[in-house]
py3Dmol code that shows the C-alpha trace and the ligand (Angstrom):
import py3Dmol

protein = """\
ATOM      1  CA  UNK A   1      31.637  23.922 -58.936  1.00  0.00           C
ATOM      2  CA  UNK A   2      33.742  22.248 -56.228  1.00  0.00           C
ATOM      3  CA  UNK A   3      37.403  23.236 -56.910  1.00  0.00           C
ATOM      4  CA  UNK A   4      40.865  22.396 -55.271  1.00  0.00           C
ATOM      5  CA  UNK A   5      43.798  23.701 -55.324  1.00  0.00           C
ATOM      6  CA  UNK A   6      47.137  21.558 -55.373  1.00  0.00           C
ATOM      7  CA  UNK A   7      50.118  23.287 -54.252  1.00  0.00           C
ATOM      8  CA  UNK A   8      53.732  22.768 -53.258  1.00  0.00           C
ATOM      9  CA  UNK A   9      54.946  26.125 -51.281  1.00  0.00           C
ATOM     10  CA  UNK A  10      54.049  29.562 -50.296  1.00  0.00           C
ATOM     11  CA  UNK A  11      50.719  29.752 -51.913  1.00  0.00           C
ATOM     12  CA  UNK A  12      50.640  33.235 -52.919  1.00  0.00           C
ATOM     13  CA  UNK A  13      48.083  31.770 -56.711  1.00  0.00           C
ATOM     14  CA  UNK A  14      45.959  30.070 -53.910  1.00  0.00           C
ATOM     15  CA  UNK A  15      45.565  33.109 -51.714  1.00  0.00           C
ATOM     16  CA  UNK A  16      44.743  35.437 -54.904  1.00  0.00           C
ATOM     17  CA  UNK A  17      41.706  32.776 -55.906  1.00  0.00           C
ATOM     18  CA  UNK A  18      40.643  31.967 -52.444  1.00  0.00           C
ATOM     19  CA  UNK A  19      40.393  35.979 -52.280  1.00  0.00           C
ATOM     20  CA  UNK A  20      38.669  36.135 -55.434  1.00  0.00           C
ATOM     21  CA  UNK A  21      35.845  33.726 -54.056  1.00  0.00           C
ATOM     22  CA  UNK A  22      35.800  35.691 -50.659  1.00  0.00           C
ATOM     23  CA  UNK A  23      35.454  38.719 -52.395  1.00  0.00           C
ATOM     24  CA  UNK A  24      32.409  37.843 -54.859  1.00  0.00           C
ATOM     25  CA  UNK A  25      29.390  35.767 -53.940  1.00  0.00           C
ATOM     26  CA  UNK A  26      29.128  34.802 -57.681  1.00  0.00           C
ATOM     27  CA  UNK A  27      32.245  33.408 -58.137  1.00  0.00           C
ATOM     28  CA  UNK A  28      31.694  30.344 -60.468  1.00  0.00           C
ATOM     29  CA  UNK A  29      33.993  27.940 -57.988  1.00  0.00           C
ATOM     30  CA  UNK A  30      33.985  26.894 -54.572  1.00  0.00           C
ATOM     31  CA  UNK A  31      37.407  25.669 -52.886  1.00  0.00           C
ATOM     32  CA  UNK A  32      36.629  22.728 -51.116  1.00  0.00           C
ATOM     33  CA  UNK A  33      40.357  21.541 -50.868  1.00  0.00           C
ATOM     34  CA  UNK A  34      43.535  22.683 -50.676  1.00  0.00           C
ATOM     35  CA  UNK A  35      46.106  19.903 -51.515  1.00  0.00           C
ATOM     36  CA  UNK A  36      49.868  19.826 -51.166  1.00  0.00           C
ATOM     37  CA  UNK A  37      52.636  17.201 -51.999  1.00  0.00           C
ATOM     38  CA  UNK A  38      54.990  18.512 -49.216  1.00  0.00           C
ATOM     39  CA  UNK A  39      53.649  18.722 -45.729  1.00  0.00           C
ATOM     40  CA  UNK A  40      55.802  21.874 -44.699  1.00  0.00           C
ATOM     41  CA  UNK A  41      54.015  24.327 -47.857  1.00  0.00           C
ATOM     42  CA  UNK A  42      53.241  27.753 -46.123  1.00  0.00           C
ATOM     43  CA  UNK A  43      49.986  27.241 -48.201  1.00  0.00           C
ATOM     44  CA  UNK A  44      48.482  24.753 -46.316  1.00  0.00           C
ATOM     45  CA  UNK A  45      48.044  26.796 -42.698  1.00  0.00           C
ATOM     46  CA  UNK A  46      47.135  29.963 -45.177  1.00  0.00           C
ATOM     47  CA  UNK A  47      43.975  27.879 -46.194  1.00  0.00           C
ATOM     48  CA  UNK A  48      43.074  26.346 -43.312  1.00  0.00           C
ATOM     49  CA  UNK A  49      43.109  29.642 -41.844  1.00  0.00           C
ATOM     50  CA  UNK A  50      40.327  30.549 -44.414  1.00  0.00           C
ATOM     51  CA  UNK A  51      38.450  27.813 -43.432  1.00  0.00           C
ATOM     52  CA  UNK A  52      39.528  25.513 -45.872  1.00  0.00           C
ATOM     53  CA  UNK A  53      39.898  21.549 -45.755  1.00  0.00           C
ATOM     54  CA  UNK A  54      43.329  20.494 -46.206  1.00  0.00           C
ATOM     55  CA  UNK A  55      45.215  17.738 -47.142  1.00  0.00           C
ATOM     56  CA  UNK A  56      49.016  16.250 -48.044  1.00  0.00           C
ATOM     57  CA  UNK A  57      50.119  13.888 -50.258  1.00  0.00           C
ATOM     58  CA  UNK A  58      53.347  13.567 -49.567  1.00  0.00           C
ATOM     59  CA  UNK A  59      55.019  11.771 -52.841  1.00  0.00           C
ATOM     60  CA  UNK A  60      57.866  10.585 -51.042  1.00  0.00           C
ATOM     61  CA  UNK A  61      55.829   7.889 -49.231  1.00  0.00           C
ATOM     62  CA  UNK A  62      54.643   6.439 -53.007  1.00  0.00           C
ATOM     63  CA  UNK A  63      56.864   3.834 -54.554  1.00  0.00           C
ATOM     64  CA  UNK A  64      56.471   5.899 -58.024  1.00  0.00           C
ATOM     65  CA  UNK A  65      54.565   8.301 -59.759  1.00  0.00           C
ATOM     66  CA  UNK A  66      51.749   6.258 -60.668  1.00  0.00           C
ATOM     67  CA  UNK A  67      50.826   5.585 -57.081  1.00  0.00           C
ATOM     68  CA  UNK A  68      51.079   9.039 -56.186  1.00  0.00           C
ATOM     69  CA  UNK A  69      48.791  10.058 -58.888  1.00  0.00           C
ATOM     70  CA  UNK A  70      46.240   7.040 -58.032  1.00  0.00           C
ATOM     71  CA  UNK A  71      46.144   8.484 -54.164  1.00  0.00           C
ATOM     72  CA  UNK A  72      46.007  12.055 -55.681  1.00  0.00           C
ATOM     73  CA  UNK A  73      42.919  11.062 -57.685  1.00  0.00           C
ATOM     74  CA  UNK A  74      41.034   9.286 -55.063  1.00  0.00           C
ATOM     75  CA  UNK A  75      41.372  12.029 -52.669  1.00  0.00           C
ATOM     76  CA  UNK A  76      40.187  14.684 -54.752  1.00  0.00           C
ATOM     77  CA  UNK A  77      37.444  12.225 -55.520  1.00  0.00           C
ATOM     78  CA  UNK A  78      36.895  11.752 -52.310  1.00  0.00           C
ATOM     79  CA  UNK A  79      36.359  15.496 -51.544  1.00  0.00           C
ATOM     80  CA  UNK A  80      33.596  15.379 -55.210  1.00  0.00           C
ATOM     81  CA  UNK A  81      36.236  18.007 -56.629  1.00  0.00           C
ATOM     82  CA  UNK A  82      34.850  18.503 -60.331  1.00  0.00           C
ATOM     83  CA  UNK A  83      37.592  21.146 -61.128  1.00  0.00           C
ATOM     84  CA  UNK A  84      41.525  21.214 -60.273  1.00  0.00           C
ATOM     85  CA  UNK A  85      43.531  24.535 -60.087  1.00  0.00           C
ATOM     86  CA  UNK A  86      47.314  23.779 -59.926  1.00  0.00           C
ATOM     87  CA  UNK A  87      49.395  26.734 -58.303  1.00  0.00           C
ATOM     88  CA  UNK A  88      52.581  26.038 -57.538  1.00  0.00           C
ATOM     89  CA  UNK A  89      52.231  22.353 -57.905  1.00  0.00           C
ATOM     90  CA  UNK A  90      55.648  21.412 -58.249  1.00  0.00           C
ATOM     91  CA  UNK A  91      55.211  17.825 -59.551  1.00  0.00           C
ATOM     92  CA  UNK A  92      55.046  15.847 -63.339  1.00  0.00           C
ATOM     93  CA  UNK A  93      52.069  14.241 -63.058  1.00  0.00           C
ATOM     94  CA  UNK A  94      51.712  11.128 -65.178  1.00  0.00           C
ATOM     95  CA  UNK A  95      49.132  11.197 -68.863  1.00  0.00           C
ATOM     96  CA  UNK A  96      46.744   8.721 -66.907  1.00  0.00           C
ATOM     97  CA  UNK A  97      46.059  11.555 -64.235  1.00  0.00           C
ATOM     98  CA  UNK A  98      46.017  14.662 -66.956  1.00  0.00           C
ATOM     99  CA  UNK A  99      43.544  12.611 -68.672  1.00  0.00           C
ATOM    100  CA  UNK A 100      41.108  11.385 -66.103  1.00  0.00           C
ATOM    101  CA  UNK A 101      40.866  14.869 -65.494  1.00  0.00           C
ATOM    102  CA  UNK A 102      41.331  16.487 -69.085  1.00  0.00           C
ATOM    103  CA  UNK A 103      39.704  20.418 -69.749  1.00  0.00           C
ATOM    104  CA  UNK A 104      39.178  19.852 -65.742  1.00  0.00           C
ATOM    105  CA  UNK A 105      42.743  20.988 -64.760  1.00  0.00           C
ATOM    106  CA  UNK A 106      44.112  24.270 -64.832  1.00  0.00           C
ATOM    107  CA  UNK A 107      47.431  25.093 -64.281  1.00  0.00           C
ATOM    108  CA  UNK A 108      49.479  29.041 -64.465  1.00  0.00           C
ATOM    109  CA  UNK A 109      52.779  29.389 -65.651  1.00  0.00           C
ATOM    110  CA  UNK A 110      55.239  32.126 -64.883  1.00  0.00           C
ATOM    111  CA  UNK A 111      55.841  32.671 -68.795  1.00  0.00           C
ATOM    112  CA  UNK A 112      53.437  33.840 -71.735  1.00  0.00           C
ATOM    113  CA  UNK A 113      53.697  30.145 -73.171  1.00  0.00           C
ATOM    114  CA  UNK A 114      54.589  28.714 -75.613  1.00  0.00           C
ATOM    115  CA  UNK A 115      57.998  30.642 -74.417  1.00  0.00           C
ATOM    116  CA  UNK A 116      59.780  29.301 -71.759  1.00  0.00           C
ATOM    117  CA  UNK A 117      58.457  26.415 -70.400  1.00  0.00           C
ATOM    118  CA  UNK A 118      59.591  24.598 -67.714  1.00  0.00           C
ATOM    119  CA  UNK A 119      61.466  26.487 -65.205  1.00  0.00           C
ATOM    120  CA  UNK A 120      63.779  29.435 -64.201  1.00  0.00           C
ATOM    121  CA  UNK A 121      61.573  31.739 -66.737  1.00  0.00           C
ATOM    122  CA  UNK A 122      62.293  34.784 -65.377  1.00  0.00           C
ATOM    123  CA  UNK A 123      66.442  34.450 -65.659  1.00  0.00           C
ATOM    124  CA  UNK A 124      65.689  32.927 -69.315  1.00  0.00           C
ATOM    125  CA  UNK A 125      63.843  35.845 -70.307  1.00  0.00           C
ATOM    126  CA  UNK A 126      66.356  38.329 -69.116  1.00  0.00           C
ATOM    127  CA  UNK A 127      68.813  36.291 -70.823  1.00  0.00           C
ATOM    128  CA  UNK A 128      67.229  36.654 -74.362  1.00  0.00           C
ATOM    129  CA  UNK A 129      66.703  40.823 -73.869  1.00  0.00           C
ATOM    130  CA  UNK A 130      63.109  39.819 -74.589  1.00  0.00           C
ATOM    131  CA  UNK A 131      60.906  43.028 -73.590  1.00  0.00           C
ATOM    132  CA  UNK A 132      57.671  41.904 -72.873  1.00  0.00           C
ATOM    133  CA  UNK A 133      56.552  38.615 -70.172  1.00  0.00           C
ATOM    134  CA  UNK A 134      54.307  37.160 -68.312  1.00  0.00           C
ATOM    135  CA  UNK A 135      51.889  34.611 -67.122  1.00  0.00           C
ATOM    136  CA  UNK A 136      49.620  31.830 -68.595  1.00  0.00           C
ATOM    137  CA  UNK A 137      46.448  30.062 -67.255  1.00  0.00           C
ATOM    138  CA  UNK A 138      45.982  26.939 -69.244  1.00  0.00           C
ATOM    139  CA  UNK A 139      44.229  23.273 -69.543  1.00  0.00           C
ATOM    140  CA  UNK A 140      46.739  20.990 -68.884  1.00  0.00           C
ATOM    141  CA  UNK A 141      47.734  18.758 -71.202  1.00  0.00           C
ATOM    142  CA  UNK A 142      50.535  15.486 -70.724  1.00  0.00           C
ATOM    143  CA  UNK A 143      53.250  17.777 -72.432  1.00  0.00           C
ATOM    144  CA  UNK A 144      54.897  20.116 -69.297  1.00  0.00           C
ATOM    145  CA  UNK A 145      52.965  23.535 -69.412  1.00  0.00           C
ATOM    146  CA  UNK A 146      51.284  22.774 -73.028  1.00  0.00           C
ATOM    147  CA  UNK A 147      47.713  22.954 -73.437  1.00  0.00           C
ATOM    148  CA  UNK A 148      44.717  25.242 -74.303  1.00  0.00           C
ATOM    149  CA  UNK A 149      45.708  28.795 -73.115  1.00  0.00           C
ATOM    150  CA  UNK A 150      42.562  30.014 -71.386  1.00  0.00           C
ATOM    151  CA  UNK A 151      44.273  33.745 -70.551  1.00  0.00           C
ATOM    152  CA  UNK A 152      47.723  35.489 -70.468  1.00  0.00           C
ATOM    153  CA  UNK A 153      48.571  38.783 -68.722  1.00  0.00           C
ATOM    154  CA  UNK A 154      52.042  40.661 -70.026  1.00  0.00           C
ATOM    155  CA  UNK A 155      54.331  42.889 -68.460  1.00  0.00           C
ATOM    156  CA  UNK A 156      57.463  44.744 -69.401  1.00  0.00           C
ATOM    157  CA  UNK A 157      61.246  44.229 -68.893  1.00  0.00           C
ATOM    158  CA  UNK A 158      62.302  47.124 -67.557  1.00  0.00           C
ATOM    159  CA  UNK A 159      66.257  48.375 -67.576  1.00  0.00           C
ATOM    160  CA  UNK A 160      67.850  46.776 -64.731  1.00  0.00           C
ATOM    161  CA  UNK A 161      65.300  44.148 -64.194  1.00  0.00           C
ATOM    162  CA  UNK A 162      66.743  41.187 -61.945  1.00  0.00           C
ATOM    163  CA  UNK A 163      64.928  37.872 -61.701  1.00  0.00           C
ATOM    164  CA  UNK A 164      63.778  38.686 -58.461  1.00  0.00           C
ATOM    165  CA  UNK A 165      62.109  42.452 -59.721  1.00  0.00           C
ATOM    166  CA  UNK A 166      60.514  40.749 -62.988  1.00  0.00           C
ATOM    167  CA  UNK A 167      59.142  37.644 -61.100  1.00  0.00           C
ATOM    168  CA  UNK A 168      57.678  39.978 -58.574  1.00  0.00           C
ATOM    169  CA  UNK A 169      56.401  42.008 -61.426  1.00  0.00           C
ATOM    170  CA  UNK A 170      55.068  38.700 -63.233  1.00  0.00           C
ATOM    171  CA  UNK A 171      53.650  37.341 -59.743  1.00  0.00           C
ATOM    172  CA  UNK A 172      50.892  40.491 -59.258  1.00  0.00           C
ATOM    173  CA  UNK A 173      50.214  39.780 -62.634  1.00  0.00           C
ATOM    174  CA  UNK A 174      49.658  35.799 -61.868  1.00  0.00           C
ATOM    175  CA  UNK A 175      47.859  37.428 -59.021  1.00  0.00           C
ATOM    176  CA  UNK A 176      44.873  38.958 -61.058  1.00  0.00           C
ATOM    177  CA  UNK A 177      44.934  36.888 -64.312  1.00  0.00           C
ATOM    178  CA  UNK A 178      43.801  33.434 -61.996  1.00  0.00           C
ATOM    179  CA  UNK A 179      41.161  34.537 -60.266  1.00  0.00           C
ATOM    180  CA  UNK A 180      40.055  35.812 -63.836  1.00  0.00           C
ATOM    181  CA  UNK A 181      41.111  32.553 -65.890  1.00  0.00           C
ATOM    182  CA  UNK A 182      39.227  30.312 -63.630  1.00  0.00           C
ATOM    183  CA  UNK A 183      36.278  32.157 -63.705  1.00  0.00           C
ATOM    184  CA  UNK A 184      35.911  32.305 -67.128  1.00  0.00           C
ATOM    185  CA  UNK A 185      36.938  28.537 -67.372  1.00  0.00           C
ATOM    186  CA  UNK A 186      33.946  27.475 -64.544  1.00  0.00           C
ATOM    187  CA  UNK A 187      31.789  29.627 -65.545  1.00  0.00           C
ATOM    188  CA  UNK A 188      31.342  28.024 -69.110  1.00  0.00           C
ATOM    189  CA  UNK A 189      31.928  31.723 -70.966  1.00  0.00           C
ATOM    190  CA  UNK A 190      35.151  29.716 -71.941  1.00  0.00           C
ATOM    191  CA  UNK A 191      34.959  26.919 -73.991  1.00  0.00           C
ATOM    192  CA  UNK A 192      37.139  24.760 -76.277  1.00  0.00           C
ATOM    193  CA  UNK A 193      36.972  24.594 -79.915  1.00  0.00           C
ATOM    194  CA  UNK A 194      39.396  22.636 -81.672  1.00  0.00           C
ATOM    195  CA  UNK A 195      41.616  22.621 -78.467  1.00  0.00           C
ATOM    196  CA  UNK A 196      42.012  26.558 -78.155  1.00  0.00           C
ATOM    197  CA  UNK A 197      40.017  28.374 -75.764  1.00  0.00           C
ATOM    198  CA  UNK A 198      37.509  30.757 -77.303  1.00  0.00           C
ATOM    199  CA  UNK A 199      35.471  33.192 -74.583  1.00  0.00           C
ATOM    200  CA  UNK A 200      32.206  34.262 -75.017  1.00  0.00           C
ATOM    201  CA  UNK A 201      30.940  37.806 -75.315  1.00  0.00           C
ATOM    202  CA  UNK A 202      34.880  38.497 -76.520  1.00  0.00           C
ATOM    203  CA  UNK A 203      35.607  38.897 -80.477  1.00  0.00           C
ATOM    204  CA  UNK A 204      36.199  41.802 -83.470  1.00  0.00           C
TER     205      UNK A 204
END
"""
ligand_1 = """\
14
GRF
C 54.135 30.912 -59.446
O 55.073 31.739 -60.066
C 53.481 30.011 -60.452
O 53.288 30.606 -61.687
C 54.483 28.905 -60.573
O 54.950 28.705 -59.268
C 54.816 29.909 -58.515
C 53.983 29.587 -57.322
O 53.925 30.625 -56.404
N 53.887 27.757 -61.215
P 52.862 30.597 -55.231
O 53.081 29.320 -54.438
O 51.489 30.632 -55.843
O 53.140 31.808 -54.411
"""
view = py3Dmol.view(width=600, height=400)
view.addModel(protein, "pdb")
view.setStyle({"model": 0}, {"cartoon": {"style": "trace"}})
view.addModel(ligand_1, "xyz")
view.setStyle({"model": 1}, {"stick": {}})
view.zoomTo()
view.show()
């Protein structure tokens, strides 16, 4: 199933799935794209270094966010991308594009959702003394980082966490639950029911 990935920076998600696919001939999706909104993102030489097609959107050359999103759309179209992995994608994008490509649009979130969404997780979660966190891979929905959880992975606070030791922590953990999530999710052993995600094979 032909895949892209839309980033905005480093691209550490991207390298962890593109690894993923290198690493298993199986592996339910192909990345035929890597897209990025800013033309600087470190992710874009790390794919083309994999052999990847690239491309930018740059949003500040659309008048608004509809016209971004219409270009967006037409050149993952233009690429026959059936699937969408967001990672790191650091823009809204409007309910016309979340629909057009609805349960075909993952996205992970530095959080185990539905806590702290949106950003700065990682200082909000120190904040509240909360003791376990995490990540999220889920469909993506018009509300910011709502939608069908497909997987979560958890880690623990530990005494004298700072944001930049549990967001490391959190980010190995990102690192093995995508590669995971989206596999499941192209594979078809994930499916919806009633908007949540059940897997096959998995139960009591
Ligand atoms: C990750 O923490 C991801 O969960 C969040 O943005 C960060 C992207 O990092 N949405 P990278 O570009 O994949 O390294």
């Amino acid at each position: 199933i032909r895949t892209a990935i839309l980033v905005s920076g480093r691209g550490s998600n991207m390298a962890s799935l593109i690894a993923a696919a290198e690493a298993d001939p199986a592996f339910p999706a192909a990345f035929a794209l890597v897209l990025s909104n800013r033309p600087g993102a470190g992710a874009l030489a790390r794919a083309a270094e994999h052999g990847i097609e690239t491309a930018v959107i740059d949003h500040k050359a659309y008048p608004d966010r509809e016209a971004f999103d219409r270009a967006l759309d037409a050149r993952l179209r233009e690429s026959g991308i059936e699937l969408v992995c967001l990672a790191g994608f650091m823009r809204l994008l409007t309910p016309w594009l979340v629909e057009t490509w609805r349960d075909r649009m993952l996205n992970i979130h530095p959080a185990l959702l539905p806590s702290y969404k949106g950003l700065h997780t990682h200082e909000r979660a120190l904040a509240d003394g909360v003791k376990l966190h995490g990540c999220t891979v889920h469909l993506v929905r018009s509300e910011m980082d709502a939608g069908p959880i497909v997987a979560q992975a958890a880690v623990p606070v530990v005494t004298g966490d700072t944001p930049d030791t549990l967001s490391a922590r959190v980010l190995e953990a990102e690192h093995r639950l995508y590669p995971l999530a989206l596999s499941l999710w192209a594979s078809g052993r994930a499916k919806l029911e009633d908007e949540k995600v059940v897997v096959s094979g998995e139960g009591a």
